[in-house]
Backbone as CSV, one residue per row, in Angstrom:
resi,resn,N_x,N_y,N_z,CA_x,CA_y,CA_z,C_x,C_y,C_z
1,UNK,61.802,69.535,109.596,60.865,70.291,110.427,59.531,70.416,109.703
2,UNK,58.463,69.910,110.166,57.252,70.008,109.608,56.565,70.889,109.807
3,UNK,55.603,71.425,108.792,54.612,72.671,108.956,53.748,72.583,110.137
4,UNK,53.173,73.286,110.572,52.259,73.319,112.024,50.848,73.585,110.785
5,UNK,50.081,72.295,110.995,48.771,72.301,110.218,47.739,73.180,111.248
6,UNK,47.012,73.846,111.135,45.867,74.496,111.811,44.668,74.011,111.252
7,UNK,43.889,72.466,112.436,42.303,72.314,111.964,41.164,73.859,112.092
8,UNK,41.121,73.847,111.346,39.727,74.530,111.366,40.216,76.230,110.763
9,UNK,41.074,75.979,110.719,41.645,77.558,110.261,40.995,77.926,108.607
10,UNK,41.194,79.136,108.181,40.525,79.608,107.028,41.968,79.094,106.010
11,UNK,43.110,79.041,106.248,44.006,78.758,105.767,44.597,78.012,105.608
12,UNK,43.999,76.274,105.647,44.227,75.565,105.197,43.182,74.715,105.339
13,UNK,43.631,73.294,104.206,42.759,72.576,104.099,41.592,73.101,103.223
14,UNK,40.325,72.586,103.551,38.940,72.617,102.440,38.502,74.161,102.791
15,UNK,38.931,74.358,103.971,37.862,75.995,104.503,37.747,77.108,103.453
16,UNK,39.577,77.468,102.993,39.160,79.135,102.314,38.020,78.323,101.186
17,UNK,38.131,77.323,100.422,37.102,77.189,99.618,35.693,77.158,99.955
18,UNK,34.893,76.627,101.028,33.959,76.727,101.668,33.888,78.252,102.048
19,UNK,34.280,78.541,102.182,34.433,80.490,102.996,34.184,81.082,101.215
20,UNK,35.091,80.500,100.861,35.005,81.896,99.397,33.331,81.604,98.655
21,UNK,32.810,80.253,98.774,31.315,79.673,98.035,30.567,80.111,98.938
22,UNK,30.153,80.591,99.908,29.578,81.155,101.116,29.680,82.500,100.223
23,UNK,30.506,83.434,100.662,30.815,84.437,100.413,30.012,84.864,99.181
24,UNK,30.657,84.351,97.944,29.606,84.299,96.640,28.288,83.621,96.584
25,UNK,28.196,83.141,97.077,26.551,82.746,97.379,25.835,83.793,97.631
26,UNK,25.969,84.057,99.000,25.258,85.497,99.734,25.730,86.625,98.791
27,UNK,26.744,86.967,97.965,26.863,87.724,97.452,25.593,88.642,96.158
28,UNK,25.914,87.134,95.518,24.736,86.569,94.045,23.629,87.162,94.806
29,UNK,23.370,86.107,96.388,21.513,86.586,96.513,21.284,87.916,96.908
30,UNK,22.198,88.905,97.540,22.040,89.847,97.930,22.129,91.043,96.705
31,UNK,22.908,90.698,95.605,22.778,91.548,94.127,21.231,91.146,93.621
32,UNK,21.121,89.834,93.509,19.804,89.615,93.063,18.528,90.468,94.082
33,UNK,18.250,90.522,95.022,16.922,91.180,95.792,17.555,92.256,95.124
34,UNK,18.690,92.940,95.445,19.086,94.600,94.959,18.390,94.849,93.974
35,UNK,18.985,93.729,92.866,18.281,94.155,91.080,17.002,93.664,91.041
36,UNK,16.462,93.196,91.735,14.766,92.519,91.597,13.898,94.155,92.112
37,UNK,14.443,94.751,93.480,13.303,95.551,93.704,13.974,96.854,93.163
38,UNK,15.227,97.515,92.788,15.325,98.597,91.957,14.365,98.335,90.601
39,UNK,14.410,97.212,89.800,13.319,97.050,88.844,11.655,97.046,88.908
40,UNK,11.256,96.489,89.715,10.358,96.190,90.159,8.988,96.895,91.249
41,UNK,10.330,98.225,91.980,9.383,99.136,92.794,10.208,100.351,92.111
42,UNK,8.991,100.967,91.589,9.392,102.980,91.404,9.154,103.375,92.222
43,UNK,8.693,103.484,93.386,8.639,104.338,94.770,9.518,103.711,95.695
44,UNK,11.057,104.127,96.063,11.637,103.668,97.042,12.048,104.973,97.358
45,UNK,11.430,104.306,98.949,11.926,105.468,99.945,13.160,105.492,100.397
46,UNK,13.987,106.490,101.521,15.278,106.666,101.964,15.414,105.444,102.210
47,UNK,14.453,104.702,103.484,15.257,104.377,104.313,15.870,102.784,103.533
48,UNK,15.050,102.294,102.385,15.410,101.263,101.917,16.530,101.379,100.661
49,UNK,16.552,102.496,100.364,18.112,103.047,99.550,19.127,103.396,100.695
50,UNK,18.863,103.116,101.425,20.289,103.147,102.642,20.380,101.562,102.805
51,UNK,19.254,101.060,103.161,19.803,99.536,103.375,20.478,98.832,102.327
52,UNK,20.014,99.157,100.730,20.263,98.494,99.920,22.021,99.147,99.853
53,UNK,22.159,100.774,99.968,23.838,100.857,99.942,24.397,100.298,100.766
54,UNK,24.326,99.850,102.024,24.819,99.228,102.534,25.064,98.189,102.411
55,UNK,23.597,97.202,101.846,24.215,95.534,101.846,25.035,95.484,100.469
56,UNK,24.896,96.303,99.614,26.165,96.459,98.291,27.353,96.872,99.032
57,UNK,27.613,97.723,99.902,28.938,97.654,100.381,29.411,96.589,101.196
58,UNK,28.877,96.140,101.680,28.499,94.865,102.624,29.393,93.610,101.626
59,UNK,28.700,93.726,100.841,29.359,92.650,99.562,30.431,93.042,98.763
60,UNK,30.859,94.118,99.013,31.767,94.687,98.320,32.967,94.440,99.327
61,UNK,32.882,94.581,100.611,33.820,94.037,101.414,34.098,92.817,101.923
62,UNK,32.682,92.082,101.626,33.303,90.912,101.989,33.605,89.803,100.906
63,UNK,33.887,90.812,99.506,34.276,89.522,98.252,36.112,90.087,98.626
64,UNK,36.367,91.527,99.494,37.749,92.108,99.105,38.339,91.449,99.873
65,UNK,37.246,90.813,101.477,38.759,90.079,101.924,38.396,88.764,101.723
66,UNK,37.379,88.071,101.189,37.463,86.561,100.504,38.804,86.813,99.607
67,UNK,39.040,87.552,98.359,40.539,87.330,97.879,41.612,87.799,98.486
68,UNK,41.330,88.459,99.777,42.536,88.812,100.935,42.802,87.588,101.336
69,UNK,42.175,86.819,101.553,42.376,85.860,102.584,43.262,84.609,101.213
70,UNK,42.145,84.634,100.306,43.259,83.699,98.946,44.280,83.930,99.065
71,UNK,45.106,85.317,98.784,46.328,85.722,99.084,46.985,85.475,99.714
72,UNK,46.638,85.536,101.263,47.284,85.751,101.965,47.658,84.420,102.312
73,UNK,47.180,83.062,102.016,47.025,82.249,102.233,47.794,81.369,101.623
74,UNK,48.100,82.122,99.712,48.927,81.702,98.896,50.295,82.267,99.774
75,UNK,50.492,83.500,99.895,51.803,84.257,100.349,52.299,83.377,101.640
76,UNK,51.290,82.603,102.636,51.473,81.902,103.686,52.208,80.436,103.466
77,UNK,51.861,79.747,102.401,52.195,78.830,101.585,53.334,78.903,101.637
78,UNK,53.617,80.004,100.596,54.969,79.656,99.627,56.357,79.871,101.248
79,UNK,56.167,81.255,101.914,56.858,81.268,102.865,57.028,79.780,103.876
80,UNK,55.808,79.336,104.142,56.065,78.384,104.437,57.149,77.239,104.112
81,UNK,56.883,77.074,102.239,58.073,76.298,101.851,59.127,77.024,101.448
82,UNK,59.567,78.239,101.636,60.833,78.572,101.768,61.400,78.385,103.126
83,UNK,60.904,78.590,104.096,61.410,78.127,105.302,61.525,77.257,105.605
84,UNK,61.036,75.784,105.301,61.034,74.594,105.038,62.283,74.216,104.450
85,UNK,62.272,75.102,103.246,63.926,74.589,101.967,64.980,75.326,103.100
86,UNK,64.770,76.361,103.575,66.221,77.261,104.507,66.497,76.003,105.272
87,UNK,65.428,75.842,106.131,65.929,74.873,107.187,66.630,73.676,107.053
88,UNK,65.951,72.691,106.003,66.502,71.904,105.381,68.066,72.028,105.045
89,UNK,67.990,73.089,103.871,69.351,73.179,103.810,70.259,73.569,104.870
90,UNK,69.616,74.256,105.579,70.688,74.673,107.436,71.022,73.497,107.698
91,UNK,70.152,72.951,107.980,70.450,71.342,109.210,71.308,70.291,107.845
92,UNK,71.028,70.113,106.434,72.470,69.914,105.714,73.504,69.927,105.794
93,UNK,73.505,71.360,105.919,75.121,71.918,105.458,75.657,71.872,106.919
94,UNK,74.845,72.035,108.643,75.557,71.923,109.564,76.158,70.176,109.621
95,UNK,75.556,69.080,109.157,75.630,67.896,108.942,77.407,67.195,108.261
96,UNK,77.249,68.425,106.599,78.227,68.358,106.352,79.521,68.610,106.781
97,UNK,79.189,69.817,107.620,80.226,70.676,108.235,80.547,69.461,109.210
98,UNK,79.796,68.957,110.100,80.467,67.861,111.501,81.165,66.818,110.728
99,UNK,80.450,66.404,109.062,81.516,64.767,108.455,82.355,65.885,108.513
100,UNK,82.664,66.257,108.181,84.340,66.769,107.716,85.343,67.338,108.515
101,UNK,84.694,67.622,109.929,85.585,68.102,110.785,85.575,66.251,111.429
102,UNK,84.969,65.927,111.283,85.509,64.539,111.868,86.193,64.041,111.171
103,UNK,86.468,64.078,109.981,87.131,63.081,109.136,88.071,63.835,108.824
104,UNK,88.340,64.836,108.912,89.420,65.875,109.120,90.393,65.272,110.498
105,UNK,89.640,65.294,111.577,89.878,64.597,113.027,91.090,63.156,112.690
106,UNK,89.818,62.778,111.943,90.704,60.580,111.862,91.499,60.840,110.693
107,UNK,91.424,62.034,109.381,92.957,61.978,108.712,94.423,62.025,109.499
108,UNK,93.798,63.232,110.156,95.410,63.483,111.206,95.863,62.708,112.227
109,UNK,94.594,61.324,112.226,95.695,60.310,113.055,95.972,59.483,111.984
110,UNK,95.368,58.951,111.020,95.846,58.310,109.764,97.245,58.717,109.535
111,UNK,97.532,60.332,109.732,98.969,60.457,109.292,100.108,60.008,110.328
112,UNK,99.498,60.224,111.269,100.266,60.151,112.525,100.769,58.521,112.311
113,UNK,99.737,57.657,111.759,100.146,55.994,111.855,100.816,55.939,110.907
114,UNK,100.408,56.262,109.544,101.453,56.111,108.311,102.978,56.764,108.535
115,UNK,103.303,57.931,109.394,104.419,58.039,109.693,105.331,57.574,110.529
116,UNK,104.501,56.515,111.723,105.128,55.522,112.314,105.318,54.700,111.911
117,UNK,104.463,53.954,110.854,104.703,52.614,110.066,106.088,53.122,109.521
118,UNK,106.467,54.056,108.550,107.420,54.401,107.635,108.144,54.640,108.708
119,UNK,108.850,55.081,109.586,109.500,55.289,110.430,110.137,53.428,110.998
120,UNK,108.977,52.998,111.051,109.399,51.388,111.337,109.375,51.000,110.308
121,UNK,109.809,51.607,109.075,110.640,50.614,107.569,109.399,49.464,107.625
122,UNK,108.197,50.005,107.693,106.859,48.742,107.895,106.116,48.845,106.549
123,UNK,106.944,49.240,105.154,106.043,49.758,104.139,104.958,49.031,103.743
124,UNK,104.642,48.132,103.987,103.905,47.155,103.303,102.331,47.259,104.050
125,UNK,102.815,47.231,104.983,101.515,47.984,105.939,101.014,49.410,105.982
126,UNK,102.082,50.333,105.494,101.706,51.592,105.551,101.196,51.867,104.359
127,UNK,101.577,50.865,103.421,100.628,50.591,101.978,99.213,50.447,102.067
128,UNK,99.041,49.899,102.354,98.072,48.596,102.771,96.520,49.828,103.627
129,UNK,97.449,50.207,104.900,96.803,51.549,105.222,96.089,52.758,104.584
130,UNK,97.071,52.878,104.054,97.033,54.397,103.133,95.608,53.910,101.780
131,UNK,95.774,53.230,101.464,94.542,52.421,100.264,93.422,52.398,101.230
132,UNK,93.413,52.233,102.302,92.225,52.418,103.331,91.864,53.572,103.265
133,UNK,92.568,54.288,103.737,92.290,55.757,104.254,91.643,56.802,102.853
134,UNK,92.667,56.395,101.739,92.053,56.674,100.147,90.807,56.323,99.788
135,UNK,90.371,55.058,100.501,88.628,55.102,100.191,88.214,56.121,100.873
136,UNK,88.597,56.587,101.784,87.265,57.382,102.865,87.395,58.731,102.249
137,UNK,88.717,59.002,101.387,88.868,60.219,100.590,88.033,60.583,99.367
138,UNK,88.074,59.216,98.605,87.369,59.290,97.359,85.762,59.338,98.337
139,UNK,85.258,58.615,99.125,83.876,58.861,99.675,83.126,60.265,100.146
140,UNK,84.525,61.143,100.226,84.234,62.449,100.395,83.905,63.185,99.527
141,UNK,85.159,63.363,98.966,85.181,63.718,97.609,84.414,63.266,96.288
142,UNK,83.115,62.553,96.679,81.867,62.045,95.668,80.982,63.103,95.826
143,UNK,80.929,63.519,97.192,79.798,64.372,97.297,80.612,65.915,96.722
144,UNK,81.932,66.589,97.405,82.206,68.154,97.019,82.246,68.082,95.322
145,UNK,81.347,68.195,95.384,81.335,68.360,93.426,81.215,70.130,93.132
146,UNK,80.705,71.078,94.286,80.362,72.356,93.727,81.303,73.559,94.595
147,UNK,80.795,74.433,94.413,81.378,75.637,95.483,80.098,75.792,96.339
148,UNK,78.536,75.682,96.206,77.890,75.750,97.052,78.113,74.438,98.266
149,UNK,78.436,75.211,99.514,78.569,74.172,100.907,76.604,73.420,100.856
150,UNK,75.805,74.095,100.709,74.433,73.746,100.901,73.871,72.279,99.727
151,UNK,74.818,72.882,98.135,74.203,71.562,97.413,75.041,70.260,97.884
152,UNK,76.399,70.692,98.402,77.416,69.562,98.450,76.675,68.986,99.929
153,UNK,75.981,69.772,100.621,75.402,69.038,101.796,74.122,68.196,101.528
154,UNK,73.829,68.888,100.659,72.707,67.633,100.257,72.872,66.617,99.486
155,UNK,73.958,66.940,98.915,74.604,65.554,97.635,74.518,64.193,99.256
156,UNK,75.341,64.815,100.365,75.772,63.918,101.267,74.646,63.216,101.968
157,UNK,73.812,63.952,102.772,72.802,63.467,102.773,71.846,62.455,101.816
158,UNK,71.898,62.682,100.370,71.006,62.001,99.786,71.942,60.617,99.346
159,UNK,73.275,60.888,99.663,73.922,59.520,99.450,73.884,58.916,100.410
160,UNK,73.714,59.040,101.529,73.851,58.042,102.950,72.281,57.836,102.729
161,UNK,71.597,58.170,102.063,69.765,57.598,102.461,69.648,56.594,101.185
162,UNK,70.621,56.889,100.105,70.648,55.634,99.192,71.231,54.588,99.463
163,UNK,72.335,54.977,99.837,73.661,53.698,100.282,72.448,52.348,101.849
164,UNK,71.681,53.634,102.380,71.417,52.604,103.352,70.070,52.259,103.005
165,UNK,69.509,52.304,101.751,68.577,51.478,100.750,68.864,50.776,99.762
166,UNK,70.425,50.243,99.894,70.863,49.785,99.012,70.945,50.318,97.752
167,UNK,70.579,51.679,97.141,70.899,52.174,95.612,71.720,53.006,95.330
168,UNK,72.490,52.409,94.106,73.602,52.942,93.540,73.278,54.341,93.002
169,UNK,73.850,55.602,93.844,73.943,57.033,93.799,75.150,57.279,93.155
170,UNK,75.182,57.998,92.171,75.966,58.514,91.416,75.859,59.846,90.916
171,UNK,77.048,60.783,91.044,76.646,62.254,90.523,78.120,62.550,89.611
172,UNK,77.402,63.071,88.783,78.982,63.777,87.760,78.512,64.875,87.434
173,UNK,79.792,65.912,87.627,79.780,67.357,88.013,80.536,67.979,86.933
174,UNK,80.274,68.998,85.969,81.024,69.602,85.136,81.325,70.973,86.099
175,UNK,80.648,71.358,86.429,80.235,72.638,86.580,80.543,72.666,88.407
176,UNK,81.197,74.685,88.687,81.080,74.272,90.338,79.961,75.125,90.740
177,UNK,78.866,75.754,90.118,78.089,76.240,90.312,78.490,77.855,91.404
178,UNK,79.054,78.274,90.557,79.451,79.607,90.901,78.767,80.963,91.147
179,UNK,77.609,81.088,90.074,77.069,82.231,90.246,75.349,81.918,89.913
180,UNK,74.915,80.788,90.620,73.352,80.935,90.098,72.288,82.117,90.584
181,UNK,71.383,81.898,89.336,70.379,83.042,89.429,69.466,83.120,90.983
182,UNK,69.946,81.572,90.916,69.063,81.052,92.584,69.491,81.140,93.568
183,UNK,68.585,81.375,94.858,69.372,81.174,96.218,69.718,79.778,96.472
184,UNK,70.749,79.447,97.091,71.062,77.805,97.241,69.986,76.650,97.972
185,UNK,69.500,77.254,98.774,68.491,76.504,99.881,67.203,76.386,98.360
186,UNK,66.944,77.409,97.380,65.945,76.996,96.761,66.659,75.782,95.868
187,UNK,67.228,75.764,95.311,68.011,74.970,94.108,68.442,73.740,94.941
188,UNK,68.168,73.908,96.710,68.262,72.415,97.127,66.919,71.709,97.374
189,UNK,65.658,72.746,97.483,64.548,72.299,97.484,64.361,71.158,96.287
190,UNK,64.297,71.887,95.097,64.019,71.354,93.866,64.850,70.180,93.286
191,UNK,66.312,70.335,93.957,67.046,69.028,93.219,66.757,67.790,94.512
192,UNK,66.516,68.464,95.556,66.032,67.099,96.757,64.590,66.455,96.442
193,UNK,63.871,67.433,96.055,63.060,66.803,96.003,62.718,65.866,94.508
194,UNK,63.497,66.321,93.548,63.409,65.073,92.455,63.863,63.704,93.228
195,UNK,65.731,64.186,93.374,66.025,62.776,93.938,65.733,62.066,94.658
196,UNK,64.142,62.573,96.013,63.536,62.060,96.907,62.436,61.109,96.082
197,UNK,61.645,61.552,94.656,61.237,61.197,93.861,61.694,59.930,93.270
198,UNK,63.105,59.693,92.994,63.733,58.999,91.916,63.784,57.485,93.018
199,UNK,64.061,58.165,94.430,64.634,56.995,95.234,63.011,56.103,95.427
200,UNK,61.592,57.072,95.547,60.705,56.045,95.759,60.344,55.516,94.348
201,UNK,60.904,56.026,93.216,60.301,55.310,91.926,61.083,53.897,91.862
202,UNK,62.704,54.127,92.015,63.587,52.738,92.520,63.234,52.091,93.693
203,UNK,62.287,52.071,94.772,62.612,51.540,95.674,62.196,49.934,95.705
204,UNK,61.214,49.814,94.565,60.418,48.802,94.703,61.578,47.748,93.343
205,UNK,62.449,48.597,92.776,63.162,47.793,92.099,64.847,46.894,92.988
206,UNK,64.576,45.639,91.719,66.440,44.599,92.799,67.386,45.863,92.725
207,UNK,67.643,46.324,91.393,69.035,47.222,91.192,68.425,48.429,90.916
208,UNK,68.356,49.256,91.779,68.065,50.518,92.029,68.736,51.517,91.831
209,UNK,69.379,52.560,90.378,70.201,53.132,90.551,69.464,54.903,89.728
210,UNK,70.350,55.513,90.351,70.067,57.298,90.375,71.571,58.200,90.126
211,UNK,71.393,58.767,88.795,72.563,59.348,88.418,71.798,61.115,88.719
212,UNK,72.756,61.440,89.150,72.391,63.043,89.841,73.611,64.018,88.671
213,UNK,73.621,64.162,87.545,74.596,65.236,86.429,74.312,66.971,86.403
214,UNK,75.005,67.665,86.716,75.415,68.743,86.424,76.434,69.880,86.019
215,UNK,75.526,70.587,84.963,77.100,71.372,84.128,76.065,72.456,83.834
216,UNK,76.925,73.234,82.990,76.456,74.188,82.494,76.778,74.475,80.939
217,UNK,75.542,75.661,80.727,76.140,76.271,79.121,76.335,77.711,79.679
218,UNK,76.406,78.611,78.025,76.704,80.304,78.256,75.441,80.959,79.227
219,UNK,74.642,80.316,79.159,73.586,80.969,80.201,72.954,80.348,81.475
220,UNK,73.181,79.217,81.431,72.227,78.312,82.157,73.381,77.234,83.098
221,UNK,72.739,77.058,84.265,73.339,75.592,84.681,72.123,74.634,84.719
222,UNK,72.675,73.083,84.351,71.557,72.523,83.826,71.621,71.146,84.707
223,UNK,71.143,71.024,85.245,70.443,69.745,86.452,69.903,68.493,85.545
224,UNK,70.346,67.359,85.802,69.621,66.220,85.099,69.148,64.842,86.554
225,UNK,68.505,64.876,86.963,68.427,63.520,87.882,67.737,62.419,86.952
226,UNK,68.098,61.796,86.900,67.868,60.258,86.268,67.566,59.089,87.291
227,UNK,66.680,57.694,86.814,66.456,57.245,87.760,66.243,55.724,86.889
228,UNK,66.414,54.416,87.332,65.659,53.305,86.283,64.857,52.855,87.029
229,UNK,63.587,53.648,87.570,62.414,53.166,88.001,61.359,52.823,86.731
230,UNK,60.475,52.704,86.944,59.407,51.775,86.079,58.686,52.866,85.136
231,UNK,59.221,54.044,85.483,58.360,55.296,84.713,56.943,55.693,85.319
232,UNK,56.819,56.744,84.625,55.390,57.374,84.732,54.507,57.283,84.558
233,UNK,53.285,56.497,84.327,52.508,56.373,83.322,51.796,57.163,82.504
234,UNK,51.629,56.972,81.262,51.244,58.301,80.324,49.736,58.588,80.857
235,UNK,48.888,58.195,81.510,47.506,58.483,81.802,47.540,59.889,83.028
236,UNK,48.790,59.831,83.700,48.939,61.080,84.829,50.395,61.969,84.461
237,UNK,50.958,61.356,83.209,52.612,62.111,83.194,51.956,63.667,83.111
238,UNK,50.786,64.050,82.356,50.221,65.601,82.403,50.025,66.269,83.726
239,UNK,50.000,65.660,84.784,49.340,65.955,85.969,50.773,66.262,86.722
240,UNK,51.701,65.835,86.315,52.652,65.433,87.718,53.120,66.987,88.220
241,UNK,52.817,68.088,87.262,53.270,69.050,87.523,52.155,70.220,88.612
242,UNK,50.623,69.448,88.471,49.683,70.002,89.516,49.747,70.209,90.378
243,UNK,49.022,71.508,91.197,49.302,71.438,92.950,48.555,70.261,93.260
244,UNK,48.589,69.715,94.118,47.903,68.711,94.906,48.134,67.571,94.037
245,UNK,48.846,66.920,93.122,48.902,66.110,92.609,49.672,64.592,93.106
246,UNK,49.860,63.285,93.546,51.139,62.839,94.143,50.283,61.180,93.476
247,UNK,51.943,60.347,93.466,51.481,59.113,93.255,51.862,58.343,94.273
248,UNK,52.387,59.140,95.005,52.681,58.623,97.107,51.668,58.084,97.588
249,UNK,50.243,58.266,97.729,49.361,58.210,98.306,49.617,58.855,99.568
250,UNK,48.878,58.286,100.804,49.399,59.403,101.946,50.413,59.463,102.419
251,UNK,51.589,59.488,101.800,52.826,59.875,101.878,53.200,60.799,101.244
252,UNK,52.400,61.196,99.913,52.649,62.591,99.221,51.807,63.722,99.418
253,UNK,52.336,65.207,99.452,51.452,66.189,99.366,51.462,66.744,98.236
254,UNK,51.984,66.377,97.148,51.583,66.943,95.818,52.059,68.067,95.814
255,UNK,52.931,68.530,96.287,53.156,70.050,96.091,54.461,70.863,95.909
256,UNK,55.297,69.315,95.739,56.878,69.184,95.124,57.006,69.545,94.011
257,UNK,56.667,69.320,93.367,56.758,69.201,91.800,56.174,70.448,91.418
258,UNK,55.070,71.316,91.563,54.579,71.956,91.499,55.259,73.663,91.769
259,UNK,55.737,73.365,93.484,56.536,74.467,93.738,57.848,74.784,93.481
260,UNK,58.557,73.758,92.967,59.284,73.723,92.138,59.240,74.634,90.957
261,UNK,58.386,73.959,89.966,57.593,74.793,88.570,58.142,76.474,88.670
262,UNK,57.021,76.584,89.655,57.040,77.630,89.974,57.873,78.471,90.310
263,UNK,58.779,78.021,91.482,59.869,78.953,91.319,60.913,79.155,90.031
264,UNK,61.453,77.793,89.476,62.251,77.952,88.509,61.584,79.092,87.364
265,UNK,60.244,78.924,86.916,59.334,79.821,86.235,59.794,81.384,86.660
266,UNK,59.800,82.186,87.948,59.629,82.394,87.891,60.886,83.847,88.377
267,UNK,61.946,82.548,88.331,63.355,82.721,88.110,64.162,82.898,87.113
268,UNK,63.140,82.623,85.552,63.976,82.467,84.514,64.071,80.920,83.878
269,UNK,63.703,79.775,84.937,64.436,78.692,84.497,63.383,77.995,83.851
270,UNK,63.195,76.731,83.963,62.375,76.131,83.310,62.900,74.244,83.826
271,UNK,61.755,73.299,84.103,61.489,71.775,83.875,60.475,71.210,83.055
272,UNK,61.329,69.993,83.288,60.764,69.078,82.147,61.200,67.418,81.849
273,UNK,60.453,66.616,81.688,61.105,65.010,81.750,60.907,64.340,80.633
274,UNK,61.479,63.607,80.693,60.855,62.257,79.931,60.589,61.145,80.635
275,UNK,59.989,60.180,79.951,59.618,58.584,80.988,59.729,57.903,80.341
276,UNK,59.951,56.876,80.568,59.462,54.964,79.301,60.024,54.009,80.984
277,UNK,59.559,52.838,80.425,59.505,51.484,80.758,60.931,51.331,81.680
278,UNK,62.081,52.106,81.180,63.345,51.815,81.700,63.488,52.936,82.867
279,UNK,62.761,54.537,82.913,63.229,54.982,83.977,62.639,56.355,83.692
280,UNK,63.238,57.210,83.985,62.061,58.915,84.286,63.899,59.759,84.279
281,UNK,64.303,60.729,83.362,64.967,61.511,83.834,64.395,63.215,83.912
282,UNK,64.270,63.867,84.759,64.078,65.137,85.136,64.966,66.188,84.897
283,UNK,65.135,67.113,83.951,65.679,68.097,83.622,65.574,69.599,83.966
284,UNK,66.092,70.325,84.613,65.891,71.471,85.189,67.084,72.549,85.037
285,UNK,66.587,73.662,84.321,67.837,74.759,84.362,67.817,75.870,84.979
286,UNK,69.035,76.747,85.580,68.916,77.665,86.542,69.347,78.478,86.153
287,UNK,69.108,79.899,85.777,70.479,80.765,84.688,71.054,81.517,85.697
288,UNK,72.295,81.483,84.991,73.315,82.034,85.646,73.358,83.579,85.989
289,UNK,73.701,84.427,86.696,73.639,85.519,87.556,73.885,86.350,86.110
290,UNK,73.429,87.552,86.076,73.964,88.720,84.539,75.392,89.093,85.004
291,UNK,75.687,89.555,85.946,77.197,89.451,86.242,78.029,88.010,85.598
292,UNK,78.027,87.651,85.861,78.338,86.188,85.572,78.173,85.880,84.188
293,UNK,77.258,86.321,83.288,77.191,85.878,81.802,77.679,86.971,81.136
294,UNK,78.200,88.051,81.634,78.624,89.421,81.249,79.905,89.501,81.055
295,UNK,80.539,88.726,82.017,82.306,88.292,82.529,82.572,86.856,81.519
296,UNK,81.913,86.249,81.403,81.932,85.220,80.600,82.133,85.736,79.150
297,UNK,81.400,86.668,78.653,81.449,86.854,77.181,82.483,88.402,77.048
């Protein structure tokens, strides 16, 4: 679900900046006449010490809602991409929920055939079957790696968008992620959007592959996405963490990586990568709930 952009609005795009240099402009010139004729004339009458309190209050209100409007604009933002990550993860996890009641559906005729085969002394076929049906198990069972329904819905999702780009997705799970410091829809923002990352750094490569690892220590659960794309280059690896920053071109808004930062920051956690020639892995930790590290020790 995409944001609803508003042309011409104060709240997005180039405007609040144009609005806030306006604002301080007239501000500057209207302090300046103030301090030019308080210096400059010893006889001021009422009526021009009323005008002058006024255009000082004048400017005094309109620098309070130039940073009202910054605010409000930041606060508009971020809600924005939390509702963005909810939804996301909603329409996930309802995704996951339909594979599995379907494949829930075609186990219980799977059994229904394997017990007719065996019933018709047909073992060789009901062999033969059953090794079928065991792939579609292990295919399930790649993605439930956690107790969150929301990350295991996005594990699924991000494997059917590799598998049908041809790249080898792989995740190994220590950990079932039991008590993070995070809400789940955020911790799916941030790990989707690396691995959305990893898949366009592979895309342009023959063997394209993305290992997705998570475990934990006494405080932390710790996220690794890995990727053997071509790397970063050291002339922008400083940047990648900027708002507005992207090496998408107009396909990126720069503001993945960034809001990310930020929340983990501001959660406790903390990112961070490395790069070279062979690939980019992304490291990210989430600490675990104080309940949770309290029961532990």
């Amino acid at each position: 679900m995409k944001a609803i952009k508003r042309k011409g609005s104060i709240f997005s795009g180039r405007w609040p900046t144009v609005y806030i240099s306006a604002v301080l402009a007239i501000s500057f010139l209207v302090a300046a006449v103030v301090a030019y004729t308080l210096f400059t004339t010893s006889d001021i009458n009422a009526e021009i010490q009323l005008a002058m309190g006024i255009a000082v209050a004048l400017v005094i209100a309109a620098l309070a809602v130039s940073f009202s409007v910054i605010r409000i604009r930041e606060e508009t933002r971020s809600l924005r991409n939390n509702f963005d990550s909810l939804k996301a993860s909603y329409d996930e996890t309802l995704l996951l929920n339909d594979k599995l009641r379907e494949q829930r559906h075609d186990f219980l005729n799977h059994i229904q055939v394997v017990h007719s085969l065996i019933e018709m002394k047909n073992f060789e076929e009901a062999s033969r079957y059953m090794e079928k049906v065991y792939d579609d198990i292990q295919l399930v069972g790649k993605v439930m790696k956690t107790r969150s329904p929301a990350v295991n819905a996005l594990l699924q999702v991000k494997n059917n968008s590799c598998e049908k780009h041809g790249i080898d997705f792989k995740i190994l799970s220590t950990t079932r992620l039991s008590s993070p410091a995070m809400e789940a829809w955020d911790i799916c923002a941030i790990l989707g959007n690396l691995i959305d990352n990893s898949i366009h750094a592979v895309s342009k490569t023959n063997n394209g592959k993305i290992l997705v690892s998570m475990r934990e220590s006494l405080d932390n659960y710790i996220f690794k996405v890995k990727d053997n794309g071509i790397g970063i280059p050291s002339e922008i690896a400083e940047k990648v963490f900027d708002m507005g920053f992207t090496t998408k071109g107009e396909f990126g808004q720069g503001i993945g990586l960034a809001v990310s930062k930020k929340k983990l920051v501001e959660n406790g956690g903390d990112i961070r990568f490395t790069t070279g020639s062979k690939g980019t892995i992304f490291t990210f930790t989430v600490p675990k709930a104080e309940e949770n590290i309290s029961d532990a020790v």
